[in-house]
N, C-alpha and C positions, 0 to 999 in steps of 0.2 A: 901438480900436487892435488887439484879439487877432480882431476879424472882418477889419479890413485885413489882417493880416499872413498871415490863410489864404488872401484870395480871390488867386488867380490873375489876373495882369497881362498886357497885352500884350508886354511887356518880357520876362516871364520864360518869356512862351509856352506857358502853361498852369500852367507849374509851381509849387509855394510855395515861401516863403522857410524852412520849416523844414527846422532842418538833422538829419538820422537819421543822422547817421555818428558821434556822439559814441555811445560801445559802452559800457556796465559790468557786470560780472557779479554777480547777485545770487543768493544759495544760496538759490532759491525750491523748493520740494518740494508733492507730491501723493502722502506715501507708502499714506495709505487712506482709506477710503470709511463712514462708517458709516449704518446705517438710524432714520431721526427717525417717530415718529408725533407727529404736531400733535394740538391738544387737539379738534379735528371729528374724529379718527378717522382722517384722511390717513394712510399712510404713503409716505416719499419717501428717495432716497439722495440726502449728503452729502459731500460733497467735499473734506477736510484739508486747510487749505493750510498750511505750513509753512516759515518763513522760518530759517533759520539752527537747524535745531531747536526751532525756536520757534513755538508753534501761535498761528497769528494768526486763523483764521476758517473757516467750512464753507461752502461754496456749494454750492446747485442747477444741476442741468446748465441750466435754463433761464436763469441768472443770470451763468452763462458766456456764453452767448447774448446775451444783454441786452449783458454789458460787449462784447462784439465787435462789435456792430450802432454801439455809439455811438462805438467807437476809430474806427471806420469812415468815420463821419460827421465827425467832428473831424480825422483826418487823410486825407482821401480820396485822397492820393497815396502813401500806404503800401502795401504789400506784404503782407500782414499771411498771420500762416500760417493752414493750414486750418484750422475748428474741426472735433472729430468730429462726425460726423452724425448728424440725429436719428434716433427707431426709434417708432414708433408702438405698439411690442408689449412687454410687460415684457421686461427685459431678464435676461439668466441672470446668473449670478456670474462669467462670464466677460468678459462682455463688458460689465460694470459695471467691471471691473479693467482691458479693453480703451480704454473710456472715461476711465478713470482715468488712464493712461499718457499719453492722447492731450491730455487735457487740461494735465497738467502738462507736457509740451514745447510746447504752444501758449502757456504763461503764462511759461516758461524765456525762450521765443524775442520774445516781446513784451517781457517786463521788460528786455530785455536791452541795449535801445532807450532809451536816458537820456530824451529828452523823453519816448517815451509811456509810463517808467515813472513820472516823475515828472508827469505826465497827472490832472486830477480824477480822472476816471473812474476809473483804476487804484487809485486813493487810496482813493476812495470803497469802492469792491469791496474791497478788501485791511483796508480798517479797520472798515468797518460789518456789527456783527454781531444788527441786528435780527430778521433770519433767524431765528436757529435760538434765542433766548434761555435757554431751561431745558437747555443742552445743555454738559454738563461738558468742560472744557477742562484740559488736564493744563499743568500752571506747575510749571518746572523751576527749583531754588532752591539757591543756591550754598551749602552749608554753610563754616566756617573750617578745616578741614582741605585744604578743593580739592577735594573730591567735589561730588557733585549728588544732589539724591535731586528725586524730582518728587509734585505732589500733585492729585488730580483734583479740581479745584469750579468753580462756576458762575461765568460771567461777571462776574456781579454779585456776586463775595466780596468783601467790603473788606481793606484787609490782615490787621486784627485777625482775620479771621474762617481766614485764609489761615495766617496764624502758628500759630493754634492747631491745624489741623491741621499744620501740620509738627514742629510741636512733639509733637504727640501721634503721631507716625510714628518719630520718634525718640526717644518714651518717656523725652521730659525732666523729671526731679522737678518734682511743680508750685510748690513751694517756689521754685524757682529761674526760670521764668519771666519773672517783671517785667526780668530782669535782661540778658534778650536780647529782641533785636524782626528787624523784617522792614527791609531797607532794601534801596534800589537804587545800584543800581552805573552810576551818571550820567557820569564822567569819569576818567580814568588815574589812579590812585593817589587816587581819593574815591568815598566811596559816602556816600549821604542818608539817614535814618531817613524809613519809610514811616510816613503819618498813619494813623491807624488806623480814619477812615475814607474810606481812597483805594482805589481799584480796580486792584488787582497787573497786572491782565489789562490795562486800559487802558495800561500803561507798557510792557505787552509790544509793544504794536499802534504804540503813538507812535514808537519806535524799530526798526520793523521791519527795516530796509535794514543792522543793525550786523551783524555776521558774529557776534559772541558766542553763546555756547549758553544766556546767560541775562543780565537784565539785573536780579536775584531773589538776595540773599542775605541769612544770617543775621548779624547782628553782635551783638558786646556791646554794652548799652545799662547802662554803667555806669561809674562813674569813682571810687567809693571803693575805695580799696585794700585796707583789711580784708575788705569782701565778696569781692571778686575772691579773697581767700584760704580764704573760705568755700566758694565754687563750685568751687574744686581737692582739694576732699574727694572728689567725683565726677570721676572719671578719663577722663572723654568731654570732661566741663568743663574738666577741667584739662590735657588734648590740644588742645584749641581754643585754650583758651589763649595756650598755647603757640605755637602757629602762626600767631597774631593779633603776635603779640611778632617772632618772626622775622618777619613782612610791615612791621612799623613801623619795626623797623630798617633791611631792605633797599630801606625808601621814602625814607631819611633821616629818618623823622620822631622817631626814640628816639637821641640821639645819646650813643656808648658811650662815647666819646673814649680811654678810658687802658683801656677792658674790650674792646675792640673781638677783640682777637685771640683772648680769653680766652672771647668767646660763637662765636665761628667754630667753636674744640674743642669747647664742649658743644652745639651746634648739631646733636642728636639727639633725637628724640621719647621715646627710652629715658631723657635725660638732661633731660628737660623741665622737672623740676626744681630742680636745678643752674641751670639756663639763666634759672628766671623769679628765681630769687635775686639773681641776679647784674644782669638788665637791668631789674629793679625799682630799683637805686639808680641808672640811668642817668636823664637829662634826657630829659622830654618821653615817660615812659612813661605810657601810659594814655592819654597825650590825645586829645581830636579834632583834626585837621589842617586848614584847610581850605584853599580853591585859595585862592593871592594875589589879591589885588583890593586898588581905589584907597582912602585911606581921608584923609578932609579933614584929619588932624591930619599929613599929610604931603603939603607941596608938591609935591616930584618922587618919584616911585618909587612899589611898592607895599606893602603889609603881607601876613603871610603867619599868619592867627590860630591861636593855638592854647588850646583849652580844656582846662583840667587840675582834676582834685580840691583841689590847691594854689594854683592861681590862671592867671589868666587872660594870656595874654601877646601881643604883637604882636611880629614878627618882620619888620622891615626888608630889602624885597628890591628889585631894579630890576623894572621892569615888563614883562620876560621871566622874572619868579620867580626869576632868581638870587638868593640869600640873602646881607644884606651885615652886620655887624656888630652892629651896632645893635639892640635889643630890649630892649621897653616891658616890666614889668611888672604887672599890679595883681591887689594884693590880694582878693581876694573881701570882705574886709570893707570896702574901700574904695568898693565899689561901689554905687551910690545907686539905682540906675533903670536901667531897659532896655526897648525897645520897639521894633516891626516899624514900617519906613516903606515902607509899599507902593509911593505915588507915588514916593519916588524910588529905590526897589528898595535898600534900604539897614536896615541895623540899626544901633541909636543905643544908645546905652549914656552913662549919667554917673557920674562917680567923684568921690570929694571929696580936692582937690588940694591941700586946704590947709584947716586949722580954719575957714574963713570963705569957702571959696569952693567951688562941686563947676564941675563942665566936663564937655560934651555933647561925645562922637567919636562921628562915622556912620563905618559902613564899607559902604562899597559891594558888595553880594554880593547877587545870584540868590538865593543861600543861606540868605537875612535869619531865614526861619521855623524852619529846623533851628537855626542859632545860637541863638538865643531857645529851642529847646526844649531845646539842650544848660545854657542858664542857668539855667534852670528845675530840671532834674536836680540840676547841681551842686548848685544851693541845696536843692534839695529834700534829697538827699543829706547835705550839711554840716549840717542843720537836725537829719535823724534820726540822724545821729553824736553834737552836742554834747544832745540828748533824752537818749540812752544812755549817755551818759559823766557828765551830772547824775545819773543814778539811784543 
C-alpha cells in the first residue's frame, strides 16, 4: 500500500499523492560540534542535535548525507534543501562552524515538513544513538523550586545512576536521599517516578517533538508526614517543600476549603512555614494524584485516585475529569492484595468489605506500575512507623 501511494500515476501525471503542505515548527537546534576519538584511534567531528534544549543525539557529517540520500529516495518529488558540501581536506574550526550552521538550517527546513518529519528515516536519525555510545550527554532536570540544573553522563545511565549525580550536585545529606527520586514529567499536572533501572536519556529521545526544556525532574518520594518534618530541618528541603505544597494546591489536588484565603497571605517562601502548618491540615496533602481513568466498580464516569499516608481514596468524576461528589475510601488496613495486570493495562487491588467477604477493583491506568509502587511505599512506610512507635 506505502509503495502504491508513492508511485506516480498516469492520472496524477507524474506526481504523488503526498501531501507537503501540512507545515509545524519544531525548535530543532545544531548549537555545537564536538571532537569524538573512536576506540581505533579515529578522530571525527560531531554534530549536537538539540530539540527544545534538549540534547537528543550527535551525528557525523557523513550521517547527514546518509539521511538525505534516503529522504530523497522515499520522497522523490520533494524539494529538499541543499546539504553543505563535502571537502576532501581537514576542515579549519571555521568552516566546521560554517558546516555547522548549514547543517542545522538544512534539518530546521526538512523537519518543518510534517510528513518528512514524522518520516522513518528522520526517526531513525533523530533517536538512534549508536554512533557515538561513550559520549556524555548533558540531562537537564527540573528541580521543585522551578529551576534546572543539568548533569553530564553517558547514555546508558540508568536513573539511579542519574539521581545520584544530581543529588550529589546539589550536595543533598545522604541521610535524606531515599526520600527523593528522579521522575518524569509525562502529562499536565502528573509526573511518574523513574524505575531505577530506566534510561533518563531514552525518555528524552521518545519525546522529542515536546517544546519543554525537560521532561527530568526531582520529586518527593514520600508520604509519611513525620519524615516530611524531619527533611524541613534542612532549609533547601524544607524550600522545596514548600513549593511542592503551593503546586498541589494550585493543581486542585490539596483542597484548602475554609484556609483557602489564609494560604494566599502566607504564600511566600519567607513564610514557608506558616504556609506548610497550615496546608498540612488540608485534604489531600501529601498525596499522589493520578490522571482519571475508567475503573470497573463504576458503570458510567471515571475515578480520579489518590494515594495518601492515611489512606487510599477514589474520587468520582465524569469522563472529562470533572470531579463529582462522590468518594470512595479505604483504609490501608483494609486492604488485602494488590497486583499489576499487564494484559489489561490495569492495576487491581482487593479490600475486605465485610468480615466474610474481600472484593477485587481494577482500575484502568497506563500508570498500573507507579500505583503499585506508590503501594508498596505507603506500606512499606506505615510498617517502619508502627516498628518505631512499638519500641
Amino acid at each position: 500500500m506505502e509503495a502504491e501511494r508513492l508511485e506516480p500515476s498516469e492520472e496524477t501525471s507524474g506526481f504523488s499523492y503526498i501531501d507537503y503542505s501540512e507545515k509545524r515548527s519544531l525548535p530543532i537546534s545544531i548549537p555545537d560540534y564536538s571532537l569524538v576519538e573512536s576506540r581505533t584511534g579515529e578522530k571525527y567531528v560531531v554534530y549536537n542535535i538539540y530539540m527544545a534544549g534538549r540534547h537528543l543525539c550527535a551525528r557525523r557529517y557523513r550521517e547527514f548525507s546518509n539521511l538525505h540520500n534516503e529522504l530523497k529516495k522515499e520522497f522523490p518529488d520533494f524539494n529538499f534543501p541543499k546539504l553543505p558540501g563535502k571537502w576532501p581536506f581537514t576542515l579549519s574550526e571555521q568552516q566546521i562552524d560554517s558546516r555547522r550552521r548549514g547543517l542545522e538550517v538544512y534539518l530546521e527546513r526538512v523537519c518543518a515538513v510534517k510528513v518528512i518529519a514524522e518520516s522513518s528515516p528522520v526517526h531513525h536519525f533523530l533517536n538512534d544513538s549508536d554512533t557515538v555510545q561513550g559520549m556524555l550527554v548533558d540531562l537537564k532536570i527540573q528541580i521543585p523550586d522551578g529551576s534546572l540544573i543539568c548533569v553530564a553522563q553517558p547514555r546508558t545511565a540508568t536513573a539511579a545512576q542519574v539521581f545520584a549525580e544530581a543529588a550529589d550536585k546539589l550536595q543533598l545529606p545522604k541521610n535524606c536521599l531515599p526520600y527523593w527520586a528522579l521522575f518524569e514529567i509525562v502529562e499536565y499536572n502528573f509526573e511518574r517516578k523513574v524505575g531505577d533501572e530506566e534510561l533518563p536519556h531514552h525518555l528524552y529521545i521518545q519525546n522529542y517533538s515536546t517544546a519543554t526544556a525537560t521532561c527530568l525532574a526531582i520529586h518527593r518520594w514520600l508520604f509519611d508526614p513525620h519524615r516530611e518534618r524531619m527533611l524541613c530541618e534542612d532549609d533547601r528541603q524544607h524550600l522545596w517543600i514548600y513549593h511542592l505544597a503551593v503546586e498541589g494546591v494550585n493543581r486542585g489536588h490539596i483542597t484548602p476549603t475554609d484556609a483557602l484565603y489564609q494560604l494566599k497571605a502566607l504564600q511566600d517562601p519567607a513564610r514557608k512555614h506558616q504556609y506548610l502548618q497550615v496546608v498540612r491540615e488540608c485534604s489531600g496533602y501529601g498525596d499522589v494524584v493520578f490522571p482519571h481513568c475508567a475503573c470497573d466498580a463504576r458503570k458510567k464516569g471515571h475515578v480520579r485516585p489518590h494515594i495518601g499516608f492515611s489512606s487510599f481514596r477514589l474520587h468520582a468524576c465524569k469522563e472529562d475529569g470533572t470531579l463529582q461528589a462522590q468518594v470512595i475510601e479505604f483504609a490501608w488496613s483494609s486492604i488485602e492484595n494488590y497486583e499489576v495486570d499487564d494484559d489489561a493495562i490495569a492495576f487491581c487491588f482487593s479490600f475486605r468489605q465485610s468480615p466474610e467477604m474481600n472484593r477485587w477493583v481494577k482500575i484502568f491506568t497506563t500508570y498500573n506500575h507507579y500505583m503499585a509502587d506508590c503501594f508498596d511505599r505507603v506500606l512499606q512506610e506505615r510498617r517502619e512507623e508502627e516498628s518505631t512507635e512499638s519500641v
